[in-house]
C-alpha positions, 0 to 999 in steps of 0.5 A, a space after each residue: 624393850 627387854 631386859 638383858 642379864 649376863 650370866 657369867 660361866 666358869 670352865 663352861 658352867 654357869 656361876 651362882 651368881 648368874 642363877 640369882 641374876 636370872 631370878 632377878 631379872 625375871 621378877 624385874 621383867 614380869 613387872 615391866 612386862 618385858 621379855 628376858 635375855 640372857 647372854 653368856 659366854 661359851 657355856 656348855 649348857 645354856 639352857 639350864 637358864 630356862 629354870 630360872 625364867 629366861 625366856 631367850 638365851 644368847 650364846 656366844 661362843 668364841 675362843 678368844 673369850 675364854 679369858 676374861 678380857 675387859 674390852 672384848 668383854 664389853 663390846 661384846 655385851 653392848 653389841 647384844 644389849 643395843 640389839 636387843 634394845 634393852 631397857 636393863 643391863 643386869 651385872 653380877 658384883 663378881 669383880 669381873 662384872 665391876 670391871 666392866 660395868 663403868 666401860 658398859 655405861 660409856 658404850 651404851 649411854 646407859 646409867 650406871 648403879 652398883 651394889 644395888 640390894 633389892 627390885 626397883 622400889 619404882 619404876 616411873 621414874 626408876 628409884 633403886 637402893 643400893 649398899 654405900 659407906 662400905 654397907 654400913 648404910 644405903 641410899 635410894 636412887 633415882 635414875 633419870 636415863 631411860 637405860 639403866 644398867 644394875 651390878 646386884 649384890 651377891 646374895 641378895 635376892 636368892 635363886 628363885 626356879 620358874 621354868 620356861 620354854 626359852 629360845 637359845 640362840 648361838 652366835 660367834 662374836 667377831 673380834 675387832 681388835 684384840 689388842 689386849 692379850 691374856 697370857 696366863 691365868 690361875 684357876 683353882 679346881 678342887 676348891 669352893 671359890 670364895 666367890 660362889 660359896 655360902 660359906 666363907 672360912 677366914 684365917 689371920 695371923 692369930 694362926 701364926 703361920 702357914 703350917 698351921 692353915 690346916 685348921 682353916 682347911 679342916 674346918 672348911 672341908 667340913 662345912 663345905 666352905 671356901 677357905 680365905 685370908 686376911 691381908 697381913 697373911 697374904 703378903 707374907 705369903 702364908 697363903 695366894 693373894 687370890 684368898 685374900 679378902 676386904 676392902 683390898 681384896 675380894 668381896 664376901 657376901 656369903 650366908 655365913 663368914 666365920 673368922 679365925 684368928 682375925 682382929 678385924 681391921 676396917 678393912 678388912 670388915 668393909 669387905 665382908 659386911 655384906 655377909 649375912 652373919 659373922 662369927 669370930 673366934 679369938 683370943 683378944 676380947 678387944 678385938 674390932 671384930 666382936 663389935 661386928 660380929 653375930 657371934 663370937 668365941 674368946 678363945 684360942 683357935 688351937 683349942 676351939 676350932 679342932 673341937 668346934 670341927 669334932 662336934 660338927 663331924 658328929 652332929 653330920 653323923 647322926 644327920 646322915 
């Protein structure tokens, strides 16, 4: 029996994502005694998971994988996990990973638990805790199969690095029927992605328009932050849909999520309740937001943030 993660790449590097799930499958691992794998997908440097304590790196490499693809995706992740006769599936939250954790649990037979948050609190049987009610609550769950496969919570656990001599085996996956066809896909390259950043810079309509979103992406050149929207101005296409996040939108469990300009719809904060902490700027005292927030600035954004990015710059200067 082993335990079996997969590391998700991104241009043929590992996300942060798939780090934090090799430390977390090694810990899983060193308490049930089992050894670790990994299996990725056309990544460029597979032994880099060898930091992190996984003892065999499964690569595929295969050009038809490029693109995500639900189907190919999942058979090819289950062909490895019923080969390896794993006990554990670990996925990341990515959407990608949740996209394919329900088709996962039908071809391997295995049990299905998302937004889970920390180790099994036991194992015999298999009791885990997992976020529910939007995060706003969570729930222990006991798992009566005998195999298990878990979607971690980004952020979570932590990257933790224990280096190992691990074995890395390459193989090419062999397409059955590639009756799905990804014809093009966007990819942003000079930019944080929302989905490996520690910190998360979000605008609203407090902004008033799109000419006005260079306060967003100053302030996150600074910090070194992905930028990001809510839904109200991603359809009036202020900015892509890509950048959108909530409940609707994107995911956020980043270290830091400060909102600009926000109300905060219950939408909106069911999607970025998992960040660890949250800070608002805006006009209204009113606003939704303050109540969720670690901490909050009533003030205009126009005057605040310029400020707030002046005094960061020179707190960097004298840090440097």
């Amino acid at each position: 029996m082993s335990v079996l993660i997969f590391a998700e790449t991104e241009r043929g590097k590992f996300k942060k994502d798939a780090l934090e799930l090799a430390s977390y499958g090694r810990s899983i691992s060193d308490e049930i005694k089992s050894k670790l794998v990994a299996i990725c997908i056309n990544s460029n440097n597979p032994e880099e998971l060898s930091k992190y304590g996984v003892d065999k790196i499964i690569c595929v490499n295969n050009n038809d994988l490029e693109n995500f693809n639900s189907k190919n995706f999942s058979d090819c992740i289950s062909n490895v996990f019923l080969k390896e006769k794993s006990q554990f599936l670990i996925l990341s939250s990515s959407s990608n990973s949740r996209y394919i954790g329900g088709i996962l649990s039908i071809y391997t037979k295995a049990a299905y638990v998302s937004n889970v948050f920390s180790k099994p609190t036991k194992y015999k049987p298999l009791q885990l805790r997992r976020n529910s009610f939007t995060n706003k609550a969570y729930e222990t769950v006991e798992v009566i199969s005998d195999k298990v496969i878990i979607s971690l919570c980004r952020n979570s656990y932590g990257i933790i690095e224990n280096k190992v001599k691990s074995e890395v085996v390459s193989e090419t996956f062999k397409i059955a029927n590639n009756d799905i066809l990804v014809s093009s896909t966007e990819k942003l390259s000079d930019k944080v992605s929302i989905a490996d950043a520690d910190i998360v810079v979000s605008g609203g309509r407090g902004l008033k328009g799109p000419e006005n979103w260079h306060i967003i992406e100053n302030l996150a050149d600074v910090l070194g932050a992905a930028t990001a929207c809510s839904k109200p101005v991603s359809d009036s296409g202020w900015r892509p849909h890509s950048e959108h996040v909530g409940q609707t939108g994107k995911p956020v469990a980043s270290n830091l999520y400060i909102a600009i300009g926000i109300s905060g719809a219950i939408q909106h904060l069911a999607g970025i309740n998992s960040s660890k902490i949250k800070v608002v700027i805006n006009t209204d005292p009113d606003a939704p937001f303050f109540k969720s927030a670690d901490y909050g600035i009533v003030g205009d954004a126009f005057e605040v943030v310029p400020e707030l990015i002046e005094k960061l710059k020179k707190f960097k200067s004298l840090n440097n």
